[in-house]
Short mmCIF file of the C-alpha atoms (twelve columns), coordinates in Angstrom:
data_MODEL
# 
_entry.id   MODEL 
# 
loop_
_atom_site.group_PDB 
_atom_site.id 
_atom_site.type_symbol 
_atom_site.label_atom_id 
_atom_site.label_alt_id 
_atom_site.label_comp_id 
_atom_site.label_asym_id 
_atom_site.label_seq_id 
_atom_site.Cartn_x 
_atom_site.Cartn_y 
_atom_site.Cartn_z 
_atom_site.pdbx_PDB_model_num 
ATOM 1   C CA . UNK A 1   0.502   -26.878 -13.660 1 
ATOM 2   C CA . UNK A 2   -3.239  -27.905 -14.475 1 
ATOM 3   C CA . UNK A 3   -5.877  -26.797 -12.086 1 
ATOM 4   C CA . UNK A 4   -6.016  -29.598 -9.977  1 
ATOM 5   C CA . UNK A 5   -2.279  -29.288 -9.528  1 
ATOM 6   C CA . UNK A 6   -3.202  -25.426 -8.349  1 
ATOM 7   C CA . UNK A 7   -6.320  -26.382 -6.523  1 
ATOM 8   C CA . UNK A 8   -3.873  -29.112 -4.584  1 
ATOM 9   C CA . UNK A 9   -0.885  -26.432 -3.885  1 
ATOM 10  C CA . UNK A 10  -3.670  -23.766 -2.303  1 
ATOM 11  C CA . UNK A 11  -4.913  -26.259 -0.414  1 
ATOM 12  C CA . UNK A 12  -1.433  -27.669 0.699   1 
ATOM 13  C CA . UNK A 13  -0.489  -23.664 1.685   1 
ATOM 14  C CA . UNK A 14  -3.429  -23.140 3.513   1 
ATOM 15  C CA . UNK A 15  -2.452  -26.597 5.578   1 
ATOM 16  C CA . UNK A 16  1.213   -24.390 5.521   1 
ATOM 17  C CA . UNK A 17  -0.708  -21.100 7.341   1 
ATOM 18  C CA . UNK A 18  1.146   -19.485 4.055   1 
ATOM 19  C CA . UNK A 19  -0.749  -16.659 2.615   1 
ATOM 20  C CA . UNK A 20  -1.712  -16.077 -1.042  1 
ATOM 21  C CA . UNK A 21  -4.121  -14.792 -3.380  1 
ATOM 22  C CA . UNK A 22  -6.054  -17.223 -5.487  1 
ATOM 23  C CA . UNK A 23  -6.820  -15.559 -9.556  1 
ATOM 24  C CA . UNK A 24  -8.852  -17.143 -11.866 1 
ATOM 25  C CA . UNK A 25  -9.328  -16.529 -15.357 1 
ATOM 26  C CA . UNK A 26  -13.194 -15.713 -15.575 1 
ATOM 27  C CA . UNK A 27  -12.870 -13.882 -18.925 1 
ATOM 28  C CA . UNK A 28  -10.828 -13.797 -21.609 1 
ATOM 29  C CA . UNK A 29  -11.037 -11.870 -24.966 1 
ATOM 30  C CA . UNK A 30  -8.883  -12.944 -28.053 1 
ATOM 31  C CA . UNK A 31  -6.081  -12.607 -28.319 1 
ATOM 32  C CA . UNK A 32  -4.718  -13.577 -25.362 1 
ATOM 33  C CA . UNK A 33  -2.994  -16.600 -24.084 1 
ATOM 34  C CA . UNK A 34  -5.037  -17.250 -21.056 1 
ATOM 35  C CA . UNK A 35  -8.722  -18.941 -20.875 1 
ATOM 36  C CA . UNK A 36  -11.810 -18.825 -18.508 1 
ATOM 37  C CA . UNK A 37  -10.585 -21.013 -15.808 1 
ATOM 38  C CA . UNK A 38  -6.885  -20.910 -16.190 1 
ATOM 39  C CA . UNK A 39  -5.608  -20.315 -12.316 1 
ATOM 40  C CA . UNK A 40  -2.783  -19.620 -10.170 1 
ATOM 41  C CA . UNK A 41  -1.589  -19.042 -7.242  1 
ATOM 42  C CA . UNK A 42  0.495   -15.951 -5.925  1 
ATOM 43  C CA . UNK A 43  2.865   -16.147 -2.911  1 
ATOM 44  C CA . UNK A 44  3.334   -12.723 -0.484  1 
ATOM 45  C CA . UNK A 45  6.758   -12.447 -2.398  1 
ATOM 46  C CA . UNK A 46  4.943   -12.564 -5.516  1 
ATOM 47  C CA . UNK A 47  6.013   -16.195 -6.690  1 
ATOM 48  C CA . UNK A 48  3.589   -17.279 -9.450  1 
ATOM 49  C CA . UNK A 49  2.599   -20.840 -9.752  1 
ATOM 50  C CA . UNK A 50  0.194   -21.884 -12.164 1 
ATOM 51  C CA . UNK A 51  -0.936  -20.068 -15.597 1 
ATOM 52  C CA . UNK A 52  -2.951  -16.668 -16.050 1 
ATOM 53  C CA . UNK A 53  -1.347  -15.115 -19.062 1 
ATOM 54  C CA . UNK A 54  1.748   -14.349 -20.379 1 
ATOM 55  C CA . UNK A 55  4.586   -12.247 -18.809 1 
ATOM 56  C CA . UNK A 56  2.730   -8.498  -19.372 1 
ATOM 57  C CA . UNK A 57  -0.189  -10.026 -17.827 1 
ATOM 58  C CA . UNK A 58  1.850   -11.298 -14.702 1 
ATOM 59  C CA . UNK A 59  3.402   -8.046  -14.081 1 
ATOM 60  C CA . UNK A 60  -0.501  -6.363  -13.738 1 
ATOM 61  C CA . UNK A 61  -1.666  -9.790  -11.694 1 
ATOM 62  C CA . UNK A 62  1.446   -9.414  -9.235  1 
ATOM 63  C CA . UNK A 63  1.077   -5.753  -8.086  1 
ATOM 64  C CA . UNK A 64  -2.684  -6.410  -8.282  1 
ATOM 65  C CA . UNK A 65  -3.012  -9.593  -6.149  1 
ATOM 66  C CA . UNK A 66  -0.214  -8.130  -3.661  1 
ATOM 67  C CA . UNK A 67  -2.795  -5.334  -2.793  1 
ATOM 68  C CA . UNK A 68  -5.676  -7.663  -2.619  1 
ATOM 69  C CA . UNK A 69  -3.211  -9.545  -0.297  1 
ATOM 70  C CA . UNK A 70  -2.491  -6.695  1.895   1 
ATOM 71  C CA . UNK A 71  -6.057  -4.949  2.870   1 
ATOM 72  C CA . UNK A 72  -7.980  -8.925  2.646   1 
ATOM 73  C CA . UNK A 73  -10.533 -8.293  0.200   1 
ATOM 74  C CA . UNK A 74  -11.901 -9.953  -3.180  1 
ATOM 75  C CA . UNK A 75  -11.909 -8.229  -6.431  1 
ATOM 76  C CA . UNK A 76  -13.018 -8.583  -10.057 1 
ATOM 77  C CA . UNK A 77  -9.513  -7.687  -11.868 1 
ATOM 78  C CA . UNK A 78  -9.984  -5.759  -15.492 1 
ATOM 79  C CA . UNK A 79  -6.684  -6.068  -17.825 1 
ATOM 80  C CA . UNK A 80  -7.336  -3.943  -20.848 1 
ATOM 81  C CA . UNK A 81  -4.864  -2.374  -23.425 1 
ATOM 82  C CA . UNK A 82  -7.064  0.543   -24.038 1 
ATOM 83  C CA . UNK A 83  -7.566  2.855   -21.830 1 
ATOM 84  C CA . UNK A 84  -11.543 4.025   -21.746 1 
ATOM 85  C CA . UNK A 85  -13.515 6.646   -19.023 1 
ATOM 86  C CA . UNK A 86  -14.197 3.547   -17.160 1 
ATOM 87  C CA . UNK A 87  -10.772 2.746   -16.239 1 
ATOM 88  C CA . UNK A 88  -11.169 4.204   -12.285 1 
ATOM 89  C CA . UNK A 89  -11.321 1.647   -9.897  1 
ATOM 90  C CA . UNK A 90  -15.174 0.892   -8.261  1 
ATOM 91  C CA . UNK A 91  -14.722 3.246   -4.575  1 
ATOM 92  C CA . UNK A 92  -15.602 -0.267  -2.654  1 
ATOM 93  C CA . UNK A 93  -12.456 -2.207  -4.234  1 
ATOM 94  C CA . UNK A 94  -14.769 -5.022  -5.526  1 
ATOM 95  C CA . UNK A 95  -13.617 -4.121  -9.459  1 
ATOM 96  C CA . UNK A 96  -9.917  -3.111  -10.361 1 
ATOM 97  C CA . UNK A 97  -9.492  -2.020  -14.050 1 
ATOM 98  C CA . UNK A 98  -6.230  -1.817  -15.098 1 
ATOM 99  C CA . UNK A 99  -4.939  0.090   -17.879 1 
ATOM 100 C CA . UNK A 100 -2.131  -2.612  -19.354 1 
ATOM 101 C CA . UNK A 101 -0.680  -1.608  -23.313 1 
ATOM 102 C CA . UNK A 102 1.791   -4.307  -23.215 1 
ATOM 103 C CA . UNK A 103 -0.821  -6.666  -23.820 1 
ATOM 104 C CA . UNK A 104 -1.409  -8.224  -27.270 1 
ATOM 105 C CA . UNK A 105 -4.689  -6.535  -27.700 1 
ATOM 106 C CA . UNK A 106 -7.259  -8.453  -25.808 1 
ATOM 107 C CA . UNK A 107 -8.739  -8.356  -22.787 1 
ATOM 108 C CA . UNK A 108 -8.523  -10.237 -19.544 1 
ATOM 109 C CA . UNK A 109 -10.889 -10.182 -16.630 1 
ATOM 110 C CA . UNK A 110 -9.802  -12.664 -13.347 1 
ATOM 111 C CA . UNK A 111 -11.132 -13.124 -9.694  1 
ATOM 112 C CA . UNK A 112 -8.373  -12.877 -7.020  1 
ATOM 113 C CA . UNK A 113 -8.981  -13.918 -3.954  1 
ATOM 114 C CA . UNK A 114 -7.140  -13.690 -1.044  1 
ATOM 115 C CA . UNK A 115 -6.395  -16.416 1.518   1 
ATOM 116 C CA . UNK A 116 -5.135  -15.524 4.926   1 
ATOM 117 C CA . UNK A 117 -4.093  -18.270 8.231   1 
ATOM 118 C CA . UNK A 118 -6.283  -17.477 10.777  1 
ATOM 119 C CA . UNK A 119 -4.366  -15.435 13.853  1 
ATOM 120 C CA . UNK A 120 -3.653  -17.354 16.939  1 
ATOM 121 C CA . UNK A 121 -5.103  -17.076 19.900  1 
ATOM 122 C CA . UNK A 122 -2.470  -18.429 23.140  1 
ATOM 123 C CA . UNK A 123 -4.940  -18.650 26.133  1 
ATOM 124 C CA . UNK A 124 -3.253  -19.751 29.000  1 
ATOM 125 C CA . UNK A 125 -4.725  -20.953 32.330  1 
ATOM 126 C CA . UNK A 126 -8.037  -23.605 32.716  1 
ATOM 127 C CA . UNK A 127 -10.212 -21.400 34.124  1 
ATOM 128 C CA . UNK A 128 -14.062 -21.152 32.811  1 
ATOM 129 C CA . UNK A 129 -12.890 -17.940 31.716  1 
ATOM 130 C CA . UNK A 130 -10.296 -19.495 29.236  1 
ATOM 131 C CA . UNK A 131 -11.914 -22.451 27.955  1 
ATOM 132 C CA . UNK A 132 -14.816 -20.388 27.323  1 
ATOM 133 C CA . UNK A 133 -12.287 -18.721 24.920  1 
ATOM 134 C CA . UNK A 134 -10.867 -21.625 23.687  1 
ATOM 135 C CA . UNK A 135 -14.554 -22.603 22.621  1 
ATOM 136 C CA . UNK A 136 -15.319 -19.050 21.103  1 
ATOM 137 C CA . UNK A 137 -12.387 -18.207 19.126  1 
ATOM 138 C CA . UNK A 138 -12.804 -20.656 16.123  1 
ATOM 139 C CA . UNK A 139 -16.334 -18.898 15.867  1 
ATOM 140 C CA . UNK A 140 -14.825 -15.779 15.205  1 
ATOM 141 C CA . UNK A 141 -12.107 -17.091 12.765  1 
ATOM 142 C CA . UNK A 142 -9.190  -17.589 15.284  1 
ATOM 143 C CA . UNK A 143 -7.167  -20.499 15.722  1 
ATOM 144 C CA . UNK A 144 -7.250  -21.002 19.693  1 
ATOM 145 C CA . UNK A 145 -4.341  -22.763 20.791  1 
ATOM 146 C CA . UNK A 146 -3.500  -23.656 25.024  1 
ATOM 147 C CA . UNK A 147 -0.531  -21.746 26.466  1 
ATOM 148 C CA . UNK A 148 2.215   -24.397 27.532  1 
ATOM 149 C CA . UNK A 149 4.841   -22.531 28.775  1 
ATOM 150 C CA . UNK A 150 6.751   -23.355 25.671  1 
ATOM 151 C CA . UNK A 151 9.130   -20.746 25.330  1 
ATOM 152 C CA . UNK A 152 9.084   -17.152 23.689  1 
ATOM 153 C CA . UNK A 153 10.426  -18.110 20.646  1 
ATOM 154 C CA . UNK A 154 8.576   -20.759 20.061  1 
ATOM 155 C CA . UNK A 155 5.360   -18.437 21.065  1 
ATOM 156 C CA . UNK A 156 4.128   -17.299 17.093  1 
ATOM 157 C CA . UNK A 157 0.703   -15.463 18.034  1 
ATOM 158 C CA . UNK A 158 -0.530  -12.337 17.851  1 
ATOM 159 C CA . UNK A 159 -2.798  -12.097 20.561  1 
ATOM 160 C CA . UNK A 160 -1.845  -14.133 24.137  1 
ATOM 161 C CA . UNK A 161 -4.703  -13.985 26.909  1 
ATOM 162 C CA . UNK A 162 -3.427  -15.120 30.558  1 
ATOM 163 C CA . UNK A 163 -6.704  -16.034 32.642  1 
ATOM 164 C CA . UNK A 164 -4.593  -18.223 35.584  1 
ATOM 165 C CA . UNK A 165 -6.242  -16.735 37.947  1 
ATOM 166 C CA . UNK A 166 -3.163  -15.919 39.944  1 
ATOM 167 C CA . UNK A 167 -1.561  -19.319 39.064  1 
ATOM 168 C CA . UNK A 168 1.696   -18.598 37.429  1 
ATOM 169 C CA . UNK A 169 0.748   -15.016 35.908  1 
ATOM 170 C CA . UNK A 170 4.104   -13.581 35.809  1 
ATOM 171 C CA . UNK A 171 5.871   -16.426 33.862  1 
ATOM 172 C CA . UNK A 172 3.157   -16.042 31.429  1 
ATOM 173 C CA . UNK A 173 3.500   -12.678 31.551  1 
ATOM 174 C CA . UNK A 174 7.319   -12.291 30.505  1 
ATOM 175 C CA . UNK A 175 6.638   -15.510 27.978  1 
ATOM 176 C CA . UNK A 176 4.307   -13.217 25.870  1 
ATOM 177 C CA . UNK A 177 6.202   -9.940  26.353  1 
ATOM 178 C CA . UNK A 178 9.494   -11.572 25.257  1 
ATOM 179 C CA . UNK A 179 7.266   -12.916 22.110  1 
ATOM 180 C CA . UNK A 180 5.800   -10.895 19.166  1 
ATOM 181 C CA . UNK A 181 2.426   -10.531 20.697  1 
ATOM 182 C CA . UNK A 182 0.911   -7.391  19.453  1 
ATOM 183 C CA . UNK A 183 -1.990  -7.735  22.488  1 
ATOM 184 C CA . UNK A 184 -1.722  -9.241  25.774  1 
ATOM 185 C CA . UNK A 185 -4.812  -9.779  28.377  1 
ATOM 186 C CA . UNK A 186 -4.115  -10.281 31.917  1 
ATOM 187 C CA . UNK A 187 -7.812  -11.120 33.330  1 
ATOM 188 C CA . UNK A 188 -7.952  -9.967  36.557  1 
ATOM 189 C CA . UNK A 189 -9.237  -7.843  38.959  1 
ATOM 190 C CA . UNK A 190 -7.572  -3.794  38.106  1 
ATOM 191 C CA . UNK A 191 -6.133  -3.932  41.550  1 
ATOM 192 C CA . UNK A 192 -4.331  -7.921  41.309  1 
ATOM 193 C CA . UNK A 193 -3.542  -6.983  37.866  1 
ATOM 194 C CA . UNK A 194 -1.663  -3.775  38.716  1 
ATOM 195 C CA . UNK A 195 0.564   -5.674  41.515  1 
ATOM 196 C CA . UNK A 196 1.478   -8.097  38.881  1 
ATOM 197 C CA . UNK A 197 2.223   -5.606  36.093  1 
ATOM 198 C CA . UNK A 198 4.148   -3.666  39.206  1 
ATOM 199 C CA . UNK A 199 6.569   -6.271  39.216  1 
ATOM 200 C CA . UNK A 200 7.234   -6.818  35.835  1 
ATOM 201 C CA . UNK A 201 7.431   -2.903  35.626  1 
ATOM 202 C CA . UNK A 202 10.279  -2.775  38.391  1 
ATOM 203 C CA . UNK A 203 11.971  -5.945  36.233  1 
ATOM 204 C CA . UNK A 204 12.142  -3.514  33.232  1 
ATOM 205 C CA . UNK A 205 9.472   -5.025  30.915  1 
ATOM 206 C CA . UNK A 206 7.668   -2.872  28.518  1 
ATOM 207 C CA . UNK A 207 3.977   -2.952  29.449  1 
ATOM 208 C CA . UNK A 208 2.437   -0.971  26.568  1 
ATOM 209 C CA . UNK A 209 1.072   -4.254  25.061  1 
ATOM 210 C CA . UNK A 210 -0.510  -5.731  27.987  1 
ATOM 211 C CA . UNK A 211 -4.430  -4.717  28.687  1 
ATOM 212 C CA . UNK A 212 -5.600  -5.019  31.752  1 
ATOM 213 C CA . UNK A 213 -8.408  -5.888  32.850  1 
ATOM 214 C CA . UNK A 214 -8.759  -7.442  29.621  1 
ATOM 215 C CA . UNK A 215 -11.691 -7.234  27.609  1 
ATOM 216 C CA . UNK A 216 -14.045 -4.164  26.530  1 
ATOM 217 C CA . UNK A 217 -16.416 -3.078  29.568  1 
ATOM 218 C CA . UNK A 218 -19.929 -4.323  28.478  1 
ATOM 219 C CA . UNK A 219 -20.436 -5.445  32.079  1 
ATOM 220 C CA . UNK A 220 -19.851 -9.270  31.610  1 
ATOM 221 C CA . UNK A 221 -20.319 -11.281 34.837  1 
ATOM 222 C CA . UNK A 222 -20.031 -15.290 33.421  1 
ATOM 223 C CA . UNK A 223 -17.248 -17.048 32.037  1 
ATOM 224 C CA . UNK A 224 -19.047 -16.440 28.928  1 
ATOM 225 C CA . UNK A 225 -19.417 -12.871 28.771  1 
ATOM 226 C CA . UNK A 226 -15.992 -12.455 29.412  1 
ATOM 227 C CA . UNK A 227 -14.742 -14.301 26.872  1 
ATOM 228 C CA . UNK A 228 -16.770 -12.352 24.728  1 
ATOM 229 C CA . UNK A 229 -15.358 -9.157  25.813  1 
ATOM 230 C CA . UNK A 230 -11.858 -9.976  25.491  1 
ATOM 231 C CA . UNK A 231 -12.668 -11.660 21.807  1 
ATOM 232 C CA . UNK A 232 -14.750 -8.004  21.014  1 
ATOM 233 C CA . UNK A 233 -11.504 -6.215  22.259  1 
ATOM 234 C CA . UNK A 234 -9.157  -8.756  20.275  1 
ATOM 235 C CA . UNK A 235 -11.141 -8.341  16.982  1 
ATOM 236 C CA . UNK A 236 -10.672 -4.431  17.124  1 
ATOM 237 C CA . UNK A 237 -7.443  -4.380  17.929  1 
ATOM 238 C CA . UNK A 238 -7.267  -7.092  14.461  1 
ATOM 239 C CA . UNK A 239 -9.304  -5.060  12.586  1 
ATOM 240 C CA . UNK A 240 -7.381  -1.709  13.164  1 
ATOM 241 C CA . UNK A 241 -5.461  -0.097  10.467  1 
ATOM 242 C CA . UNK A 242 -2.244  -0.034  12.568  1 
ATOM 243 C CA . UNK A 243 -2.799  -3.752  13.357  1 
ATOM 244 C CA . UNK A 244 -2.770  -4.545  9.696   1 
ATOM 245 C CA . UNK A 245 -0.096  -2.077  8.937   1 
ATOM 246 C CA . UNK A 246 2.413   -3.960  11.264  1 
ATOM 247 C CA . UNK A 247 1.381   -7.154  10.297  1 
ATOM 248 C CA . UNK A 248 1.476   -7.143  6.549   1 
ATOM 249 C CA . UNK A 249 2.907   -4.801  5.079   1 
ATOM 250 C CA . UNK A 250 6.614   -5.102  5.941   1 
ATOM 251 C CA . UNK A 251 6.306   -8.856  4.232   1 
ATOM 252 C CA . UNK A 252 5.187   -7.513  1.096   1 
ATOM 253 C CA . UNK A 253 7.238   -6.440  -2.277  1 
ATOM 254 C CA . UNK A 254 7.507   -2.729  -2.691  1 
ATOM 255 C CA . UNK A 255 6.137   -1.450  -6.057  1 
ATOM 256 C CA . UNK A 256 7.946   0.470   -8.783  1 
ATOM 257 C CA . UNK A 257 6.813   2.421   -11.626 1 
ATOM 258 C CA . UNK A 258 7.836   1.333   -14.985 1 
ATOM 259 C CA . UNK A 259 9.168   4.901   -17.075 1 
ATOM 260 C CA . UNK A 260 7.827   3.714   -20.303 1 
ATOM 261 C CA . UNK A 261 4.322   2.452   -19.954 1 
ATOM 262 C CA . UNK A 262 3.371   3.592   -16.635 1 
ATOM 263 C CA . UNK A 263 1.983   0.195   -15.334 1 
ATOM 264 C CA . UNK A 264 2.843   -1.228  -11.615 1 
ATOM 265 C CA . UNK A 265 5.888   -3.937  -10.934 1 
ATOM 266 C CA . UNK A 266 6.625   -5.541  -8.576  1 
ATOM 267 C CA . UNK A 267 10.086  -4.869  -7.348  1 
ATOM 268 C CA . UNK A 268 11.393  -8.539  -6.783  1 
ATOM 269 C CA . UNK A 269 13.955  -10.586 -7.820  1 
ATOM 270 C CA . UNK A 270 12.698  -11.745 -10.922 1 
ATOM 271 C CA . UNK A 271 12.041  -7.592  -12.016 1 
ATOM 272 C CA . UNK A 272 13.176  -6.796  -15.291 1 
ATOM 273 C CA . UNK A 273 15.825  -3.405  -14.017 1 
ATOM 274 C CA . UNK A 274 18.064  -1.430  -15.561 1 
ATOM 275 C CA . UNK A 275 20.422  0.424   -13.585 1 
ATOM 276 C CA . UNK A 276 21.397  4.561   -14.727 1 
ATOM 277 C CA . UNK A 277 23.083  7.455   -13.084 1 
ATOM 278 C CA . UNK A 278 23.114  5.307   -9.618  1 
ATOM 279 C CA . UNK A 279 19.046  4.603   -9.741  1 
ATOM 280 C CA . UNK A 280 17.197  1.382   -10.581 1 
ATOM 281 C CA . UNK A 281 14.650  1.561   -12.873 1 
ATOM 282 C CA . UNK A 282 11.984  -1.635  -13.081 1 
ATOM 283 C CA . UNK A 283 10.012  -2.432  -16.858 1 
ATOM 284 C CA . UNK A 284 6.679   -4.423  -17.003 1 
ATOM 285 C CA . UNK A 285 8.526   -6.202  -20.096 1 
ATOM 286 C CA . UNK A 286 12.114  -6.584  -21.983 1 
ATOM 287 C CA . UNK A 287 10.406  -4.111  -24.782 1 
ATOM 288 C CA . UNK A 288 9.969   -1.530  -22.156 1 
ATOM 289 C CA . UNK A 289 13.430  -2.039  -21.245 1 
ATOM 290 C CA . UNK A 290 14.571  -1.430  -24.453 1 
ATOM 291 C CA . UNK A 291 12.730  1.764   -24.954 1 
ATOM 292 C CA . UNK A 292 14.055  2.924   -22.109 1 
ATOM 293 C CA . UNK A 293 17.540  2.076   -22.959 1 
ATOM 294 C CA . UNK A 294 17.324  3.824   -26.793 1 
ATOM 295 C CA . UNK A 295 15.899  6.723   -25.701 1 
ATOM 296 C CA . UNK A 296 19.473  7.300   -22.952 1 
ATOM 297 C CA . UNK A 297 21.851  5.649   -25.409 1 
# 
């Protein structure tokens, strides 16, 4: 693939809502196969499309842009075959050095950067209240999109806010509690919304995800400050560790240790293994593997 092929297919996956980390080669010190502005793409799964090195490189990009992938942050990524004092990591995740000796001998330095679909926002209702939301949420990087009554399964959002106003609350309700929706505002007064969460309690529904009032108290009185409370309360509830614990982590690879050189891979389908005594053991390369494989013949 050249660049503009890349530069087309991370465009095309962000059209997708597909997330991936973008690495380009910023730096590279003979000998190595790569050059300052070789790029690729790497899929959640860690599917590599494009060119940043040969196959010991890839194993070191993989882990590497997985765990950019997983905590959303940029980084400067270090490949070096010689291991120096410097080789610790900078404590604010902006530079990962990583000790690679499978490499040929040179040196490889590449920015990664993450790209992530906006979350959804499902606002039901046509109240001020929710199409002052509707108008805030792209602000804050959601993607606001108007509840329809479209079905739970076809309801893909992590965050659902129902400001009816009494219209049609408890078919909202069950839509969003029968979906994945992590959070769920009911906006309404605490004594309308506890009748209405009453109900649904009595049908059996799990209510643990449902806030209500919604919103953080900061005293809001207009449409406006209201939608600003419930996008403050939304944007914590994002930003939480548990938040992005649920939401990305079970989608990701797991990583194994390779017994030879040490380095990270990325246990996939395309992982070089060997199987002994029962337990799978995963190689950056084929020399590892056959290392490994002398030293228990």
């Amino acid at each position: 693939m050249t660049r503009i092929d890349v530069m087309d297919r991370a465009a095309e996956l962000r059209r997708q809502r597909v997330p991936f980390v973008l690495a380009t080669v910023v730096r590279a010190q003979s000998p190595t196969s790569a050059r300052p502005g070789d790029c690729a793409v790497i899929l959640s799964d860690g599917t590599i499309e494009g060119f940043v090195g040969g196959s010991c490189a890839l194993t070191t990009v993989k882990a590497e842009s997985l765990r950019v992938l997983s905590r959303e942050f940029s980084a400067l990524l270090i490949i070096s075959p010689h291991s120096t004092q410097s080789d610790e990591n900078d404590s604010d995740g902006e530079v990962i050095r990583a000790f690679n000796p499978c490499l040929s001998g040179g040196t490889l330095e590449m920015f990664l950067e993450p790209s992530l679909p906006e979350p959804t926002i499902v606002i039901y209702g046509d109240s001020p209240i929710a199409q002052a939301l509707l108008d805030a949420a792209a602000v804050v990087g959601f993607r606001p999109l108007e509840g329809t009554f479209m079905g739970s399964k076809e309801l893909e959002s992590d965050f659902v806010v129902i400001a009816t106003h009494g219209i049609d609350e408890e078919p909202a309700l069950i839509e969003a509690l029968e979906s994945k929706a992590s959070y769920i505002g009911l906006v309404a007064s605490r004594r309308r919304g506890a009748g209405v969460l009453s109900l649904l309690e009595d049908k059996g529904y799990d209510l643990s995800r449902i806030k209500s009032p919604a919103g953080l108290d900061i005293g809001g009185r207009t449409p406006g400050e209201i939608a600003i409370s419930i996008l403050a309360e939304i944007v914590t509830r994002r930003n939480s560790r548990s938040h992005r614990a649920e939401t990305l982590a079970p989608n990701y690879p797991q990583i194994g240790i390779d017994p030879i050189c040490g380095m990270d891979v990325v246990i996939d389908a395309s992982a070089i293994t060997v199987n002994l005594g029962g337990i799978d053991y995963y190689f950056c390369c084929n020399g590892c593997r056959v290392n490994f494989q002398k030293q228990h013949s």
